[in-house]
Each structure stands twice: as structure tokens, then as C-alpha cells.
Kinemage of the C-alpha trace (Angstrom):
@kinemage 1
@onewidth
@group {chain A} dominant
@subgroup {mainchain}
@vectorlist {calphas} color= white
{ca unk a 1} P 0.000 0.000 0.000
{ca unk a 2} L 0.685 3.466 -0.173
{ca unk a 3} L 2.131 6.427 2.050
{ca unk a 4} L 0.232 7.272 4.957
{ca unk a 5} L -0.962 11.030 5.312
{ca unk a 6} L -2.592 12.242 8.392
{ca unk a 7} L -5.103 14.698 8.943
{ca unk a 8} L -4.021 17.717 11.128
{ca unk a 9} L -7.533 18.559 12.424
{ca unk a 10} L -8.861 15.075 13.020
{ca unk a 11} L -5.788 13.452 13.684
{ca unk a 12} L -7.351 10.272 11.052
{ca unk a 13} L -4.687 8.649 9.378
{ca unk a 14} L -5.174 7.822 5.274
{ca unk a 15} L -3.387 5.062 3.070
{ca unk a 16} L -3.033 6.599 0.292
{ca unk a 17} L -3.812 4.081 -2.968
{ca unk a 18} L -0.938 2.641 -5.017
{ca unk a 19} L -1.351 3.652 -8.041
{ca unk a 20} L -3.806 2.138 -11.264
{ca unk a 21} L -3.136 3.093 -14.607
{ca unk a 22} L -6.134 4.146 -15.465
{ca unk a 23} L -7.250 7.909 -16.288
{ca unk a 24} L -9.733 9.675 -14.962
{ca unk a 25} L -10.759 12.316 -17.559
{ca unk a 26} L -11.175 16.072 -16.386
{ca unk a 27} L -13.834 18.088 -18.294
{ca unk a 28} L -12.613 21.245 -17.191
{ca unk a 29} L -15.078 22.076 -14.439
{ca unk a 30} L -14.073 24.760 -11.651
{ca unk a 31} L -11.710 23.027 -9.098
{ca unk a 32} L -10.840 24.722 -6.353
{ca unk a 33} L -8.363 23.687 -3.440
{ca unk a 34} L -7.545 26.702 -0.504
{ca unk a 35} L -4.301 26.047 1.641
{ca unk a 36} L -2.716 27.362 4.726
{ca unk a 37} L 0.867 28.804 4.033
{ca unk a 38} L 2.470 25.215 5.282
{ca unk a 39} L -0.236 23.335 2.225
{ca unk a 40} L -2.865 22.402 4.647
{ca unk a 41} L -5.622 22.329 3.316
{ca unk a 42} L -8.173 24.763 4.641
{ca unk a 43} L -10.930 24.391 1.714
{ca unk a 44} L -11.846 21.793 -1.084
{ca unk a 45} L -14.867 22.962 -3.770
{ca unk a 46} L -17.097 20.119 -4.520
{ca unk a 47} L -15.880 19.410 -8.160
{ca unk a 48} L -12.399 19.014 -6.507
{ca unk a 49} L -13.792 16.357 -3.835
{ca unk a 50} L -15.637 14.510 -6.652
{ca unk a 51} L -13.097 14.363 -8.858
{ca unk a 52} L -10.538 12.924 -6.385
{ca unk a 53} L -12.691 10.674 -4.124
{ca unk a 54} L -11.805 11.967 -0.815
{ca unk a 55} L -14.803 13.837 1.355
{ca unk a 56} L -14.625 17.182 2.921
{ca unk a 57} L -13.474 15.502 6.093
{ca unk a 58} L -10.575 13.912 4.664
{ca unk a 59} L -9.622 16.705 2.670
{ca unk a 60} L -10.142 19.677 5.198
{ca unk a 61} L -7.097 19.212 7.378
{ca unk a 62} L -4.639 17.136 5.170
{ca unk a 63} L -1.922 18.000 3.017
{ca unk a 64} L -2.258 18.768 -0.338
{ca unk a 65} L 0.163 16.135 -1.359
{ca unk a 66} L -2.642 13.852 -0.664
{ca unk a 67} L -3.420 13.426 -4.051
{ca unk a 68} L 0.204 13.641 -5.618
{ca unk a 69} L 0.654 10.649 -7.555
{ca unk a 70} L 3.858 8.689 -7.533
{ca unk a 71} L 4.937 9.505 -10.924
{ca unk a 72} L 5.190 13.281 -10.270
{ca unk a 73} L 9.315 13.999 -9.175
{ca unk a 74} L 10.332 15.956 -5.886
{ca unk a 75} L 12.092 18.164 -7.917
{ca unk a 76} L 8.785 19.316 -9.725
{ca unk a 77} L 7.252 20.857 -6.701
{ca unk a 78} L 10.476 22.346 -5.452
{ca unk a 79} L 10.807 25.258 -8.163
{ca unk a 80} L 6.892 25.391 -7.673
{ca unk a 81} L 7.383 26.197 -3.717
{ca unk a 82} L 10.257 28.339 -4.105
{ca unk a 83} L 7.719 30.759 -6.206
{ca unk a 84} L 4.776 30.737 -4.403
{ca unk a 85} L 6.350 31.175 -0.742
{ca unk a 86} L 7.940 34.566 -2.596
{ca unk a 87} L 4.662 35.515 -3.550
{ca unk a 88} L 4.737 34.836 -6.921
{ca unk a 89} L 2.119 33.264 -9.044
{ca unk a 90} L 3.072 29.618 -10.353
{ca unk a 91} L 1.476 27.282 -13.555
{ca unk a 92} L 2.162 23.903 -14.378
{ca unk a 93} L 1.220 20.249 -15.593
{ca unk a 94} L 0.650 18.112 -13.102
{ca unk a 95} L -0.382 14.398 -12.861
{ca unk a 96} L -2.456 13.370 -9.682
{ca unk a 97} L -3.966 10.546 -8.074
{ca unk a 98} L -7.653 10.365 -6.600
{ca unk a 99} L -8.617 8.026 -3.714
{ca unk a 100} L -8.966 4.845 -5.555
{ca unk a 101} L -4.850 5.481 -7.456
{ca unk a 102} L -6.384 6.166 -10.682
{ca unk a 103} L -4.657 9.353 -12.038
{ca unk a 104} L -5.804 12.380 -14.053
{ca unk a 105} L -3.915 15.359 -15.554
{ca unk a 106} L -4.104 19.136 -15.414
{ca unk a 107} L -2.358 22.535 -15.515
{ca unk a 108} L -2.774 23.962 -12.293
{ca unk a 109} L -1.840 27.586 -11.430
{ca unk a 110} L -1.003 28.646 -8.201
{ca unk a 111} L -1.522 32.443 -6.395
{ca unk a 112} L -0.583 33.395 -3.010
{ca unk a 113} L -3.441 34.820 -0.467
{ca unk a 114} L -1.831 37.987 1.463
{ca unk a 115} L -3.197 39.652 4.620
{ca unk a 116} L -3.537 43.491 5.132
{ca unk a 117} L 0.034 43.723 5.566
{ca unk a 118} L 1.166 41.590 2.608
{ca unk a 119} L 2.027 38.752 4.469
{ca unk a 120} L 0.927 35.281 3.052
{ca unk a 121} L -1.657 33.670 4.638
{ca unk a 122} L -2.189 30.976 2.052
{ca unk a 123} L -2.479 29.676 -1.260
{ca unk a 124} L -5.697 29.239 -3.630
{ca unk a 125} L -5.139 26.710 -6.467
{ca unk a 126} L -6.955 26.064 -9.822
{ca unk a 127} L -7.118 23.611 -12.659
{ca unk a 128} L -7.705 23.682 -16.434
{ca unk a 129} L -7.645 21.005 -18.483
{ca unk a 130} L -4.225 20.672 -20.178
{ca unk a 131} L -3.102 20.632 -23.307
{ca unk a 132} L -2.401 17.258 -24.857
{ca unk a 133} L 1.420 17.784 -26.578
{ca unk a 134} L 2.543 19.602 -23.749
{ca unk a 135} L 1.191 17.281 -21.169
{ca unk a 136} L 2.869 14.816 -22.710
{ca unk a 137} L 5.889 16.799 -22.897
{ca unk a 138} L 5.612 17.354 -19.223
{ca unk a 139} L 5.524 13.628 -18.386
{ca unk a 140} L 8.100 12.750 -20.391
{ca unk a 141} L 10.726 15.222 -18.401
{ca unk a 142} L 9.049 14.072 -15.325
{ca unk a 143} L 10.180 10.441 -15.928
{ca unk a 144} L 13.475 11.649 -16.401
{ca unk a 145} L 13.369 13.911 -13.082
{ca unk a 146} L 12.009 10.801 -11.587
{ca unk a 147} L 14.689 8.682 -12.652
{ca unk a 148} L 17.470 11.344 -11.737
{ca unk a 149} L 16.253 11.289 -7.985
């Protein structure tokens, strides 16, 4: 089985799936994910929870690496971080994994939430449905990334 993740607020642990390879297809419907500054997440839209499998409990509390799937390299998210936590909005492709290990790919794109003062207080995330040549482009330099770690 898969890594474990546990739930700051309820303290529930959750196996995460190994993966299937099987794709789940996203039509492009809003999906929205809130986080804290540390990528707790703090709120989960419907079309999100659906789309992944996990319930508002599970999600509301956890880390958004929840739903990272195997495939996707260290290295990927590191360059991501590194741009948010600076306040900086970040895009990319991104293959993830929904409760069951099935995967499904999108761009997602990335802004900071800021206070009065301009201090972060969080992160909002989106998806859009990607397209196909440069997903494919994007998995392909993953599986070298993967390989190089």
C-alpha cells in the first residue's frame, strides 16, 4: 500500500492508494483547493472532492500532497514552492492521483493569499484542463526527473 498522510484537524490517518493506470478524464469544471501557508488544506470545492474521491473531512485538514501521484518527481514541486512562498504566481502540468490510485492530468496555477500587511496567509489553487502535446511533454521530463532522484 501506499504512504500514509494524516489529517491535522482530526488526527485520522489515510493510506493513500498505489497507483492504477487508469485515467480519470477532467472536463474542465471549476476546481478549487484553498491552503494554509504550510499546504494544509483549509478548503476543497465540490468538483475538486468529486473528482478525487476523498470527502470534505478527509480533505479539510490534510496536506495537499494527498493526491500527488507517484509519478510526479520531488524536484517538480520544489521550483513550484520556491515561487509561491515569494509571492509569486506559479502554472504547471501536473499528474495526480484520486482516492482509488487512478490518475488524471491538469495545468494547475497557483496564487498566493496575502493579509492586510502583505504577508501570506495561504495559497488558492486552480485547474484547467491541459493541453495534450505539452502534457505529454511534461511527463516525459518528469520520468526523467524521476529517474534522476
Amino acid at each position: 500500500m501506499g504512504r500514509t498522510i494524516k489529517n491535522t484537524i482530526t488526527g485520522k490517518e489515510i493510506t493513500k492508494p498505489d497507483p492504477i493506470n487508469e485515467e480519470v478524464p477532467f472536463d474542465g469544471g471549476v476546481m478549487i483547493t484553498e491552503t494554509d501557508p504550510a499546504g494544509i488544506i483549509t478548503y476543497a470545492n465540490r468538483k475538486f472532492r468529486e473528482l478525487t474521491g476523498y470527502t470534505k473531512d478527509e480533505l479539510i485538514g490534510a496536506p495537499h500532497n494527498i493526491n500527488r501521484h507517484p509519478d510526479m518527481p520531488k524536484a517538480a514541486f520544489k521550483g513550484m514552492w520556491e515561487t509561491i512562498k515569494q509571492g509569486n504566481y506559479w502554472e504547471g502540468y501536473v499528474k495526480n492521483m484520486t482516492s482509488e490510485g487512478k490518475y488524471y492530468l491538469v495545468v494547475v496555477w497557483i496564487k498566493p493569499k496575502f493579509d492586510e500587511e502583505g504577508n501570506i496567509i495561504g495559497y488558492i489553487a486552480g485547474r484547467k484542463i491541459p493541453d495534450p502535446d505539452m502534457m505529454q511533454r511534461a511527463l516525459d521530463q518528469y520520468k526523467v526527473m524521476k529517474n534522476d532522484e
